[in-house]
DSSP file (Angstrom, degrees, kcal/mol; ACC not computed):
  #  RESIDUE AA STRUCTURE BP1 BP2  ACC     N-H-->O    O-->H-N    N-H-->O    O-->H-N    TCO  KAPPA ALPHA  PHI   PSI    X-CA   Y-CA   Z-CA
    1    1 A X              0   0    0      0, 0.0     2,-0.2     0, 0.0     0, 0.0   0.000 360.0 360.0 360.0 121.1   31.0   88.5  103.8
    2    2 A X        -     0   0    0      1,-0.1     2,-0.1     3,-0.0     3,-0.1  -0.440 360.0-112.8 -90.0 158.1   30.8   92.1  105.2
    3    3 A X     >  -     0   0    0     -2,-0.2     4,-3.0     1,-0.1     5,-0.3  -0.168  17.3-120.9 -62.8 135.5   33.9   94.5  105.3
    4    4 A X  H >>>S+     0   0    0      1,-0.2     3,-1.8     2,-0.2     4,-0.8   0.850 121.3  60.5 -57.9 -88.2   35.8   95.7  108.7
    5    5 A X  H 345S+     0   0    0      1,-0.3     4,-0.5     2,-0.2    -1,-0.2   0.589 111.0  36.5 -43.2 -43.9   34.8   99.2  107.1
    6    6 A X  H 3>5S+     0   0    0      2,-0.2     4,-8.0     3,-0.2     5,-0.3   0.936 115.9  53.5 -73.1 -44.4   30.9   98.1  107.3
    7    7 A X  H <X5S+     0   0    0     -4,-3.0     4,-2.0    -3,-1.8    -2,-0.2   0.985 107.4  50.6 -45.4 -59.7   31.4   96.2  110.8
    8    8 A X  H  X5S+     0   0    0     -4,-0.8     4,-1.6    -5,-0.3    -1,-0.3   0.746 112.1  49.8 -58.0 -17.9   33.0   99.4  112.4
    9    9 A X  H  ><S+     0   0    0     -5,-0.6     4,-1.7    -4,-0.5     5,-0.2   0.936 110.9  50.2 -78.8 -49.0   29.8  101.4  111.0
   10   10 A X  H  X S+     0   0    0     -4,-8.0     4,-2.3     1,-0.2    -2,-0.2   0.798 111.0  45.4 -54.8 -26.7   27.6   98.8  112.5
   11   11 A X  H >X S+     0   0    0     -4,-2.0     4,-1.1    -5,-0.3     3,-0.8   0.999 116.2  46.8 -76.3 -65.9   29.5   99.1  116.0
   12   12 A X  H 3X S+     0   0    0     -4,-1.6     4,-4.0     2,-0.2     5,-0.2   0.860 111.0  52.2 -47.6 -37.2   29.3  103.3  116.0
   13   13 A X  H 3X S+     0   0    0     -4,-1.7     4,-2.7     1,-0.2    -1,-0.2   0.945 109.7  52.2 -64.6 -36.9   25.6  103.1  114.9
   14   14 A X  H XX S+     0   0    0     -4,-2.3     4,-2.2    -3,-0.8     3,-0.7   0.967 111.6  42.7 -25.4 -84.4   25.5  100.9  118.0
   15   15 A X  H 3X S+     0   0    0     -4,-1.1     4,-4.0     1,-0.2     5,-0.4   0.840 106.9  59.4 -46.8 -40.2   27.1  103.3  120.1
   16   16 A X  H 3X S+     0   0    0     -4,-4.0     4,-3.5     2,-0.2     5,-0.3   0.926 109.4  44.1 -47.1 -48.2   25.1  106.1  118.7
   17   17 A X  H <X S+     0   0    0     -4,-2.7     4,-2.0    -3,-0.7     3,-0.4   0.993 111.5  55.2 -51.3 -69.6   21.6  104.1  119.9
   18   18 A X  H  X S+     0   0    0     -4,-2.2     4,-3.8     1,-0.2     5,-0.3   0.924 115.9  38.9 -43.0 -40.8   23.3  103.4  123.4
   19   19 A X  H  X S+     0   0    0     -4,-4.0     4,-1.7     1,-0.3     5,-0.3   0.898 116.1  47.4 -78.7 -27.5   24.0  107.3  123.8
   20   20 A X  H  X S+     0   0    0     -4,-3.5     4,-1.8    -5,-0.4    -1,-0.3   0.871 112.1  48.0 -79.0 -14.6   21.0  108.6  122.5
   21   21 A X  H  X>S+     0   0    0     -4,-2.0     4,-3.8    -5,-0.3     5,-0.7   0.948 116.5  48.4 -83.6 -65.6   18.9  106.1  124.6
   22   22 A X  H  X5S+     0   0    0     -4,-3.8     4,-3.2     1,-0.2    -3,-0.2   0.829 115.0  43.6 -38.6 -52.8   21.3  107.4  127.9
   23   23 A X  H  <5S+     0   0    0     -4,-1.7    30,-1.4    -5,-0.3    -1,-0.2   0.869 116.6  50.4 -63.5 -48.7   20.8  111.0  127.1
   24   24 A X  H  <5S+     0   0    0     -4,-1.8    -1,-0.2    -3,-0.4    -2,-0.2   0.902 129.2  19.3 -52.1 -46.9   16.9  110.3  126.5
   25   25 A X  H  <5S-     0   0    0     -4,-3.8     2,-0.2    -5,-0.3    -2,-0.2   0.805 110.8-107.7-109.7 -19.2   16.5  108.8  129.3
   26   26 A X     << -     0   0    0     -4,-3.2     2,-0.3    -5,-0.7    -1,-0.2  -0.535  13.2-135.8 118.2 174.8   19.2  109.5  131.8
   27   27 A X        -     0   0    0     24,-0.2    24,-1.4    -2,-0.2     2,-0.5  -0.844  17.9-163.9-170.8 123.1   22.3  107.9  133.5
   28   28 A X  E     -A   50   0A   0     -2,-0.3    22,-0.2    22,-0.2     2,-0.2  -0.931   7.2-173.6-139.5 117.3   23.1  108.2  137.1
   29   29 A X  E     +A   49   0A   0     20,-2.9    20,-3.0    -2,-0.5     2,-0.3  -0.790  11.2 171.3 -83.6 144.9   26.2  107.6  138.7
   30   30 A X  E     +A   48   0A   0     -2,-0.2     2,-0.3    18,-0.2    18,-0.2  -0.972  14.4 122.8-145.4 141.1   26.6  107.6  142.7
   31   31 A X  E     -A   47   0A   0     16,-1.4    16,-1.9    -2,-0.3     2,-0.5  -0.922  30.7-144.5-165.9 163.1   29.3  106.7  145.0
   32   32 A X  E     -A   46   0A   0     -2,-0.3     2,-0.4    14,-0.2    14,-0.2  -0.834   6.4-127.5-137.2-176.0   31.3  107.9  147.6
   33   33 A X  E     -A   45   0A   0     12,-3.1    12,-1.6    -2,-0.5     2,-0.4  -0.903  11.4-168.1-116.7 148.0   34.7  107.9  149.4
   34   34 A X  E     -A   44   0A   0     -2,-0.4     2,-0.4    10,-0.2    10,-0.2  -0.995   8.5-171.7-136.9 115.7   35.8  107.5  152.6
   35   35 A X  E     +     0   0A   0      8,-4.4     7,-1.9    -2,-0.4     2,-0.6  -0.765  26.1 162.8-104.8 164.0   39.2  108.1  154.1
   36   36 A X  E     -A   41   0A   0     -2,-0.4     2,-0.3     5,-0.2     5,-0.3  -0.993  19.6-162.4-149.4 149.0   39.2  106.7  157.5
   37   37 A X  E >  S-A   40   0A   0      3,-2.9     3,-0.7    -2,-0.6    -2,-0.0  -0.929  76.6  -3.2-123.7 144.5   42.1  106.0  159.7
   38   38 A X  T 3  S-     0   0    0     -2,-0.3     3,-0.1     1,-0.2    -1,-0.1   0.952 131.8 -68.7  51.2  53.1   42.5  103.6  163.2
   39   39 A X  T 3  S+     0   0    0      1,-0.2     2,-0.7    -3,-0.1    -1,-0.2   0.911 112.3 125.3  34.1  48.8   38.4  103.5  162.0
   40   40 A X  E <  S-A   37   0A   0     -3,-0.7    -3,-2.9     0, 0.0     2,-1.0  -0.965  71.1-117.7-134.5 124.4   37.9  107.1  162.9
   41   41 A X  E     +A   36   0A   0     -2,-0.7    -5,-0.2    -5,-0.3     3,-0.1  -0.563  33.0 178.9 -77.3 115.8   36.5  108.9  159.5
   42   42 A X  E    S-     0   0A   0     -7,-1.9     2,-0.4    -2,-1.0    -1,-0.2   0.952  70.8 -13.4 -85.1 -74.7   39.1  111.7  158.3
   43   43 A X  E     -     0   0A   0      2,-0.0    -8,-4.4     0, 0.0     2,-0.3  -0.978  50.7-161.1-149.8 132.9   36.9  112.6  155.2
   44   44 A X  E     -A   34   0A   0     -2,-0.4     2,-0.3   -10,-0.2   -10,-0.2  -0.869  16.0-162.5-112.6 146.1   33.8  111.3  153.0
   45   45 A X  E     -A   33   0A   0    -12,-1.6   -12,-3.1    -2,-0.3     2,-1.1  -0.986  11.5-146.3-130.6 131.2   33.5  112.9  149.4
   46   46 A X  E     -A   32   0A   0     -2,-0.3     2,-0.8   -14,-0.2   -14,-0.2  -0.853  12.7-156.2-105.3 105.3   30.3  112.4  147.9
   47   47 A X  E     +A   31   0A   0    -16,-1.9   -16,-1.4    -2,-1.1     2,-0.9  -0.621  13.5 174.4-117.1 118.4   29.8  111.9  144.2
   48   48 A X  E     -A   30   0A   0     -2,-0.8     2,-0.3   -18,-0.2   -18,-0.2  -0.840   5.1-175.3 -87.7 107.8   27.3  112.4  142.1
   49   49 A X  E     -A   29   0A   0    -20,-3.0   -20,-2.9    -2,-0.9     2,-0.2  -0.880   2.9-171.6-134.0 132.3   26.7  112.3  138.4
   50   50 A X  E     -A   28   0A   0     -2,-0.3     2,-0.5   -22,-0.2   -22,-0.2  -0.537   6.0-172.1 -59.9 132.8   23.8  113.1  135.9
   51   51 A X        +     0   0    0    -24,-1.4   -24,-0.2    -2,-0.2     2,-0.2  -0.895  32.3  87.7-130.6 124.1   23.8  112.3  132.5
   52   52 A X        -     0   0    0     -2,-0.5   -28,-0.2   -26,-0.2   -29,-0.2  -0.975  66.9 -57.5 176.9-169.7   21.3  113.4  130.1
   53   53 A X     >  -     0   0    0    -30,-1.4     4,-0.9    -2,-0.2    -1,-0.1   0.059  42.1-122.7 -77.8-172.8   20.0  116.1  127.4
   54   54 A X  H  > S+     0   0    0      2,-0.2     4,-1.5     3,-0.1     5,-0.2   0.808 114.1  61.6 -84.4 -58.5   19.4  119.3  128.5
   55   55 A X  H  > S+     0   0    0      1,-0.2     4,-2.4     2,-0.2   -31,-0.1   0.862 112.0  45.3 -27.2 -65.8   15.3  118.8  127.1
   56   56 A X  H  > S+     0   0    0      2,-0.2     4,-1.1     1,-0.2    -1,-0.2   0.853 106.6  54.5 -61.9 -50.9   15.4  116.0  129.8
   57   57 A X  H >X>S+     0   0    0     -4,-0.9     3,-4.1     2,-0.2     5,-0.9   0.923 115.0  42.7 -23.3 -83.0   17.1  118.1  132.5
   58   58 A X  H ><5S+     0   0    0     -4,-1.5     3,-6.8     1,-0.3    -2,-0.2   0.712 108.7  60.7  -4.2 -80.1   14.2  120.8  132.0
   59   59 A X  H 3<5S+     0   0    0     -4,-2.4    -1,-0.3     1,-0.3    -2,-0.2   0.516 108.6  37.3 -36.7 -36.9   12.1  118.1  131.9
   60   60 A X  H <<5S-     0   0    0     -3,-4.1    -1,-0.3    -4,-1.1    -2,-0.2   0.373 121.4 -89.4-105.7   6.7   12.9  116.9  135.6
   61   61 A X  T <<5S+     0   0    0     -3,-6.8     2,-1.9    -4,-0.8    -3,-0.2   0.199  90.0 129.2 112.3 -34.3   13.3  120.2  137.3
   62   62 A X      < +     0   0    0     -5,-0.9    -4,-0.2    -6,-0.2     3,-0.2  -0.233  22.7 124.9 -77.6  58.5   17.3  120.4  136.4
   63   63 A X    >   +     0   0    0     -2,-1.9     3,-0.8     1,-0.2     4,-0.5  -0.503  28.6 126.6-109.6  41.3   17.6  124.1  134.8
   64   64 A X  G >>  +     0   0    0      1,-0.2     4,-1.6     2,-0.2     3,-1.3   0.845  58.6  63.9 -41.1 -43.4   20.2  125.7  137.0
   65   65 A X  G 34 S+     0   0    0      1,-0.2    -1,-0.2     2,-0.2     6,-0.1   0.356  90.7  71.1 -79.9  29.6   22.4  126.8  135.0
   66   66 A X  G <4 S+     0   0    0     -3,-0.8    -1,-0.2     6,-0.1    -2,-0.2   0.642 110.7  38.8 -97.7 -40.5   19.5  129.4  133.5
   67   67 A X  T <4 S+     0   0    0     -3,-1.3     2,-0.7    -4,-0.5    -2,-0.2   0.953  88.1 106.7 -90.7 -25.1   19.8  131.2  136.8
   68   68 A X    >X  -     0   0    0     -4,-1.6     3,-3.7     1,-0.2     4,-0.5  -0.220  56.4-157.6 -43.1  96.6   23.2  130.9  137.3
   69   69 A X  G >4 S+     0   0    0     -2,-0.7     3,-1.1     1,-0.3     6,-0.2   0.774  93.6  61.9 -32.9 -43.7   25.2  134.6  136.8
   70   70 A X  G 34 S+     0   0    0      1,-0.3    -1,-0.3     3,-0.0    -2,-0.1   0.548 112.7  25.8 -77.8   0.7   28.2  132.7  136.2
   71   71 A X  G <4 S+     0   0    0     -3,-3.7     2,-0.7    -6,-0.1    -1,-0.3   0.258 101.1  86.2-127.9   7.5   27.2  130.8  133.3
   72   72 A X    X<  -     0   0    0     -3,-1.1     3,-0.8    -4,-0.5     6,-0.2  -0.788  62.2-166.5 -86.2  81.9   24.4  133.3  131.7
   73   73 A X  T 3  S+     0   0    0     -2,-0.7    -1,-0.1     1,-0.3    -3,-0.0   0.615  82.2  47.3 -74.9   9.1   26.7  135.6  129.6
   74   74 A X  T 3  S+     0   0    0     -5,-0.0     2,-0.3     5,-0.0    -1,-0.3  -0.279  82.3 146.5-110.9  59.2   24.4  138.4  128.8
   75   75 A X    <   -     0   0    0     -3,-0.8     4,-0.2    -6,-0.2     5,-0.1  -0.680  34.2-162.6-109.4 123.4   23.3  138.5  132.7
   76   76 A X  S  > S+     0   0    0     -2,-0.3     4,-2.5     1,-0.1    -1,-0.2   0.741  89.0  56.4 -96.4 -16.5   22.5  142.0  133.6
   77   77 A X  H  > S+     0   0    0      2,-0.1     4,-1.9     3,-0.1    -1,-0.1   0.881 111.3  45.3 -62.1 -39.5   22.7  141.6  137.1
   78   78 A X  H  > S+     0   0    0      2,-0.2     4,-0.7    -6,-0.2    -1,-0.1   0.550 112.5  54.1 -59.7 -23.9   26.5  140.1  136.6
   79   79 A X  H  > S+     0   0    0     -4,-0.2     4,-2.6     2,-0.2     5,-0.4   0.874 114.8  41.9 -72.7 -51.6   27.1  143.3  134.0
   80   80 A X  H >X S+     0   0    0     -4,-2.5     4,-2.5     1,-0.2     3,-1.3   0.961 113.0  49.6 -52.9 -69.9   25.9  145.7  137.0
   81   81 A X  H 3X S+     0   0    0     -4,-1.9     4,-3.2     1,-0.2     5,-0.3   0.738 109.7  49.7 -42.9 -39.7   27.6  144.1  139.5
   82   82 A X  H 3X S+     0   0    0     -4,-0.7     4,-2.1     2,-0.3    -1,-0.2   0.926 113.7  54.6 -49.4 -61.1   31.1  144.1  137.3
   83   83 A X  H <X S+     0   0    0     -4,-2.6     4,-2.6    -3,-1.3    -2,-0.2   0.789 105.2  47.5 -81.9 -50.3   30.3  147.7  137.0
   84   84 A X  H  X S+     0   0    0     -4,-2.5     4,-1.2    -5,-0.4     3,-0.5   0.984 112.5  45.5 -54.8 -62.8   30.0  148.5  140.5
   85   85 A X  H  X S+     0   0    0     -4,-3.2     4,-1.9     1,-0.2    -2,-0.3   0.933 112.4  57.3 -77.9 -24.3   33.3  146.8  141.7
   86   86 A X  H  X S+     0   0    0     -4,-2.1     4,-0.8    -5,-0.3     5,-0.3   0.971 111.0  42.4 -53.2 -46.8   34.9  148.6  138.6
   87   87 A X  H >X S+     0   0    0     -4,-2.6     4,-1.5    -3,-0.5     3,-1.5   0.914 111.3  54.5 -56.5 -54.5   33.7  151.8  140.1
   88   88 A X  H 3X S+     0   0    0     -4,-1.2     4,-2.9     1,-0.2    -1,-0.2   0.816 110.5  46.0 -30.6 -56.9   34.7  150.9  143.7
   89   89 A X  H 3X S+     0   0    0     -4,-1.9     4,-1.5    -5,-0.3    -1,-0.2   0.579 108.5  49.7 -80.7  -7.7   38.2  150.2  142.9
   90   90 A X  H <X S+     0   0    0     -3,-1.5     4,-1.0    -4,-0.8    -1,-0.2   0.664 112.1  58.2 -98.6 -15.1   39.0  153.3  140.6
   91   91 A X  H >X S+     0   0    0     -4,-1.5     4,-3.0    -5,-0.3     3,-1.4   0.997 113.3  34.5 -51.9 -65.8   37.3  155.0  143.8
   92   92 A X  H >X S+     0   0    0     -4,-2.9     4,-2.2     1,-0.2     3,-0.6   0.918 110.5  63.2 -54.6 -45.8   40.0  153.5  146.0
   93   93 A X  H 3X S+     0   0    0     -4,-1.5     4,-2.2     1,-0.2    -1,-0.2   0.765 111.6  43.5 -28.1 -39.1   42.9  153.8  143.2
   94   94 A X  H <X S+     0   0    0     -3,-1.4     4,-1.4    -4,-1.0    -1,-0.2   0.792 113.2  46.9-107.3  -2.8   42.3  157.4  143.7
   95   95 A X  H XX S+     0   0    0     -4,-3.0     4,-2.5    -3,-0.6     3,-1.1   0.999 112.4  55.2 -54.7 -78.3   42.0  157.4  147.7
   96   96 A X  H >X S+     0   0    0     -4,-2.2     4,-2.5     1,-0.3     3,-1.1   0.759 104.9  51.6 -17.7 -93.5   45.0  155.5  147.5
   97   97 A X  H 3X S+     0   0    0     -4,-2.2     4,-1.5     1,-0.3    -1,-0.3   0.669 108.0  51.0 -16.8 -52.5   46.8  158.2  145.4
   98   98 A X  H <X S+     0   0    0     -4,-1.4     4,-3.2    -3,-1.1    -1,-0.3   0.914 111.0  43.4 -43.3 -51.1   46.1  160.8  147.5
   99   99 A X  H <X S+     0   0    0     -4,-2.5     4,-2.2    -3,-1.1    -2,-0.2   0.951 115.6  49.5 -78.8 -36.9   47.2  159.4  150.7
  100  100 A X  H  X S+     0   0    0     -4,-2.5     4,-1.4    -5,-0.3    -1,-0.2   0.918 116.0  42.3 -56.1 -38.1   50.2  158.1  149.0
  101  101 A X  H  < S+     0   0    0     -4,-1.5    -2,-0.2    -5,-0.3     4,-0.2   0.902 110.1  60.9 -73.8 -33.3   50.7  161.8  147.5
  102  102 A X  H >X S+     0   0    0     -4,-3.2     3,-1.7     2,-0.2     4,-1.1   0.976 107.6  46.5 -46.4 -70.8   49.7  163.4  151.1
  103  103 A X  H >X S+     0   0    0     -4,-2.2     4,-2.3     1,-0.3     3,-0.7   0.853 108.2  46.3 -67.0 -42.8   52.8  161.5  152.7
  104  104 A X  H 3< S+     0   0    0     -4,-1.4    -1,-0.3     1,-0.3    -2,-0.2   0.181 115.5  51.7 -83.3   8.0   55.8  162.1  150.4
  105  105 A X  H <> S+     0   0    0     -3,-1.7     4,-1.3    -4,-0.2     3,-0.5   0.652 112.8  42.9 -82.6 -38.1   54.5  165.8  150.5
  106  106 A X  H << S+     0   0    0     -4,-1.1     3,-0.4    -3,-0.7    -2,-0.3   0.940 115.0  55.5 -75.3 -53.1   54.5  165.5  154.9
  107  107 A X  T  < S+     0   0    0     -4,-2.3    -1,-0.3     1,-0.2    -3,-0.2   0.834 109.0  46.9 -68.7 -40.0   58.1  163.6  154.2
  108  108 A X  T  4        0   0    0     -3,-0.5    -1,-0.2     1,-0.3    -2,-0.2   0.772 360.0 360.0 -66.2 -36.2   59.4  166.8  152.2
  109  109 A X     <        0   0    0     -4,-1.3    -1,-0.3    -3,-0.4    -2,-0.2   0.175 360.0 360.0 -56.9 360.0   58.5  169.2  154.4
C-alpha cells in the first residue's frame, strides 16, 4: 500500500513530464476582449501568450530579447546612449546656472 509521501512524488513527477513536454514543445494561449457598449466597440485588447524554452524560442525564430537594449545588460549601444544624455544634461545644468546666475546679477544692479 503506497504512502501519501510516495503518491505526492508520483503526482510532482507527473507535473514535471507535463512541463517539460509544454516547454519542449510549446503552449499557446489566445484570446481577446471586447468592451462594447449600445453594440458600438469602445475597446478590443488582444492577448497573446507563448510558452516554451528559450532553445525552442531560438528554434522558431523568437530571439528578441538578444536585440533588445533594454534587456541586454552589457549593450554598448545602451552604455553610449546613457553616456550621451548624461553629457547633455550636465550641459544644460550648466546653461541653466548661468542664466539663472545672469538674472539675480541684472536684479542687483
Amino acid at each position: 500500500m503506497p504512502t501519501s509521501l510516495i503518491e505526492g512524488h508520483g503526482r510532482s513527477t507527473g507535473l514535471i513530464d507535463v512541463l517539460d513536454r509544454v516547454l519542449d514543445k510549446g503552449l499557446v494561449v489566445a484570446g481577446d476582449i471586447k468592451v462594447s457598449l449600445a453594440e458600438v466597440e469602445l475597446l478590443t485588447i488582444r492577448i497573446r501568450l507563448l510558452i516554451c524554452s528559450i532553445d525552442k524560442a531560438e528554434q522558431i525564430g523568437l530571439d528578441w530579447w538578444k536585440y533588445d537594449p533594454h534587456l541586454s545588460p552589457g549593450n554598448k549601444q545602451l552604455s553610449a546612449e546613457k553616456e550621451a544624455l548624461k553629457r547633455e544634461i550636465r550641459a544644460l545644468e550648466r546653461r541653466l546656472a548661468r542664466q539663472s546666475r545672469g538674472r539675480s546679477n541684472s536684479k542687483v544692479r
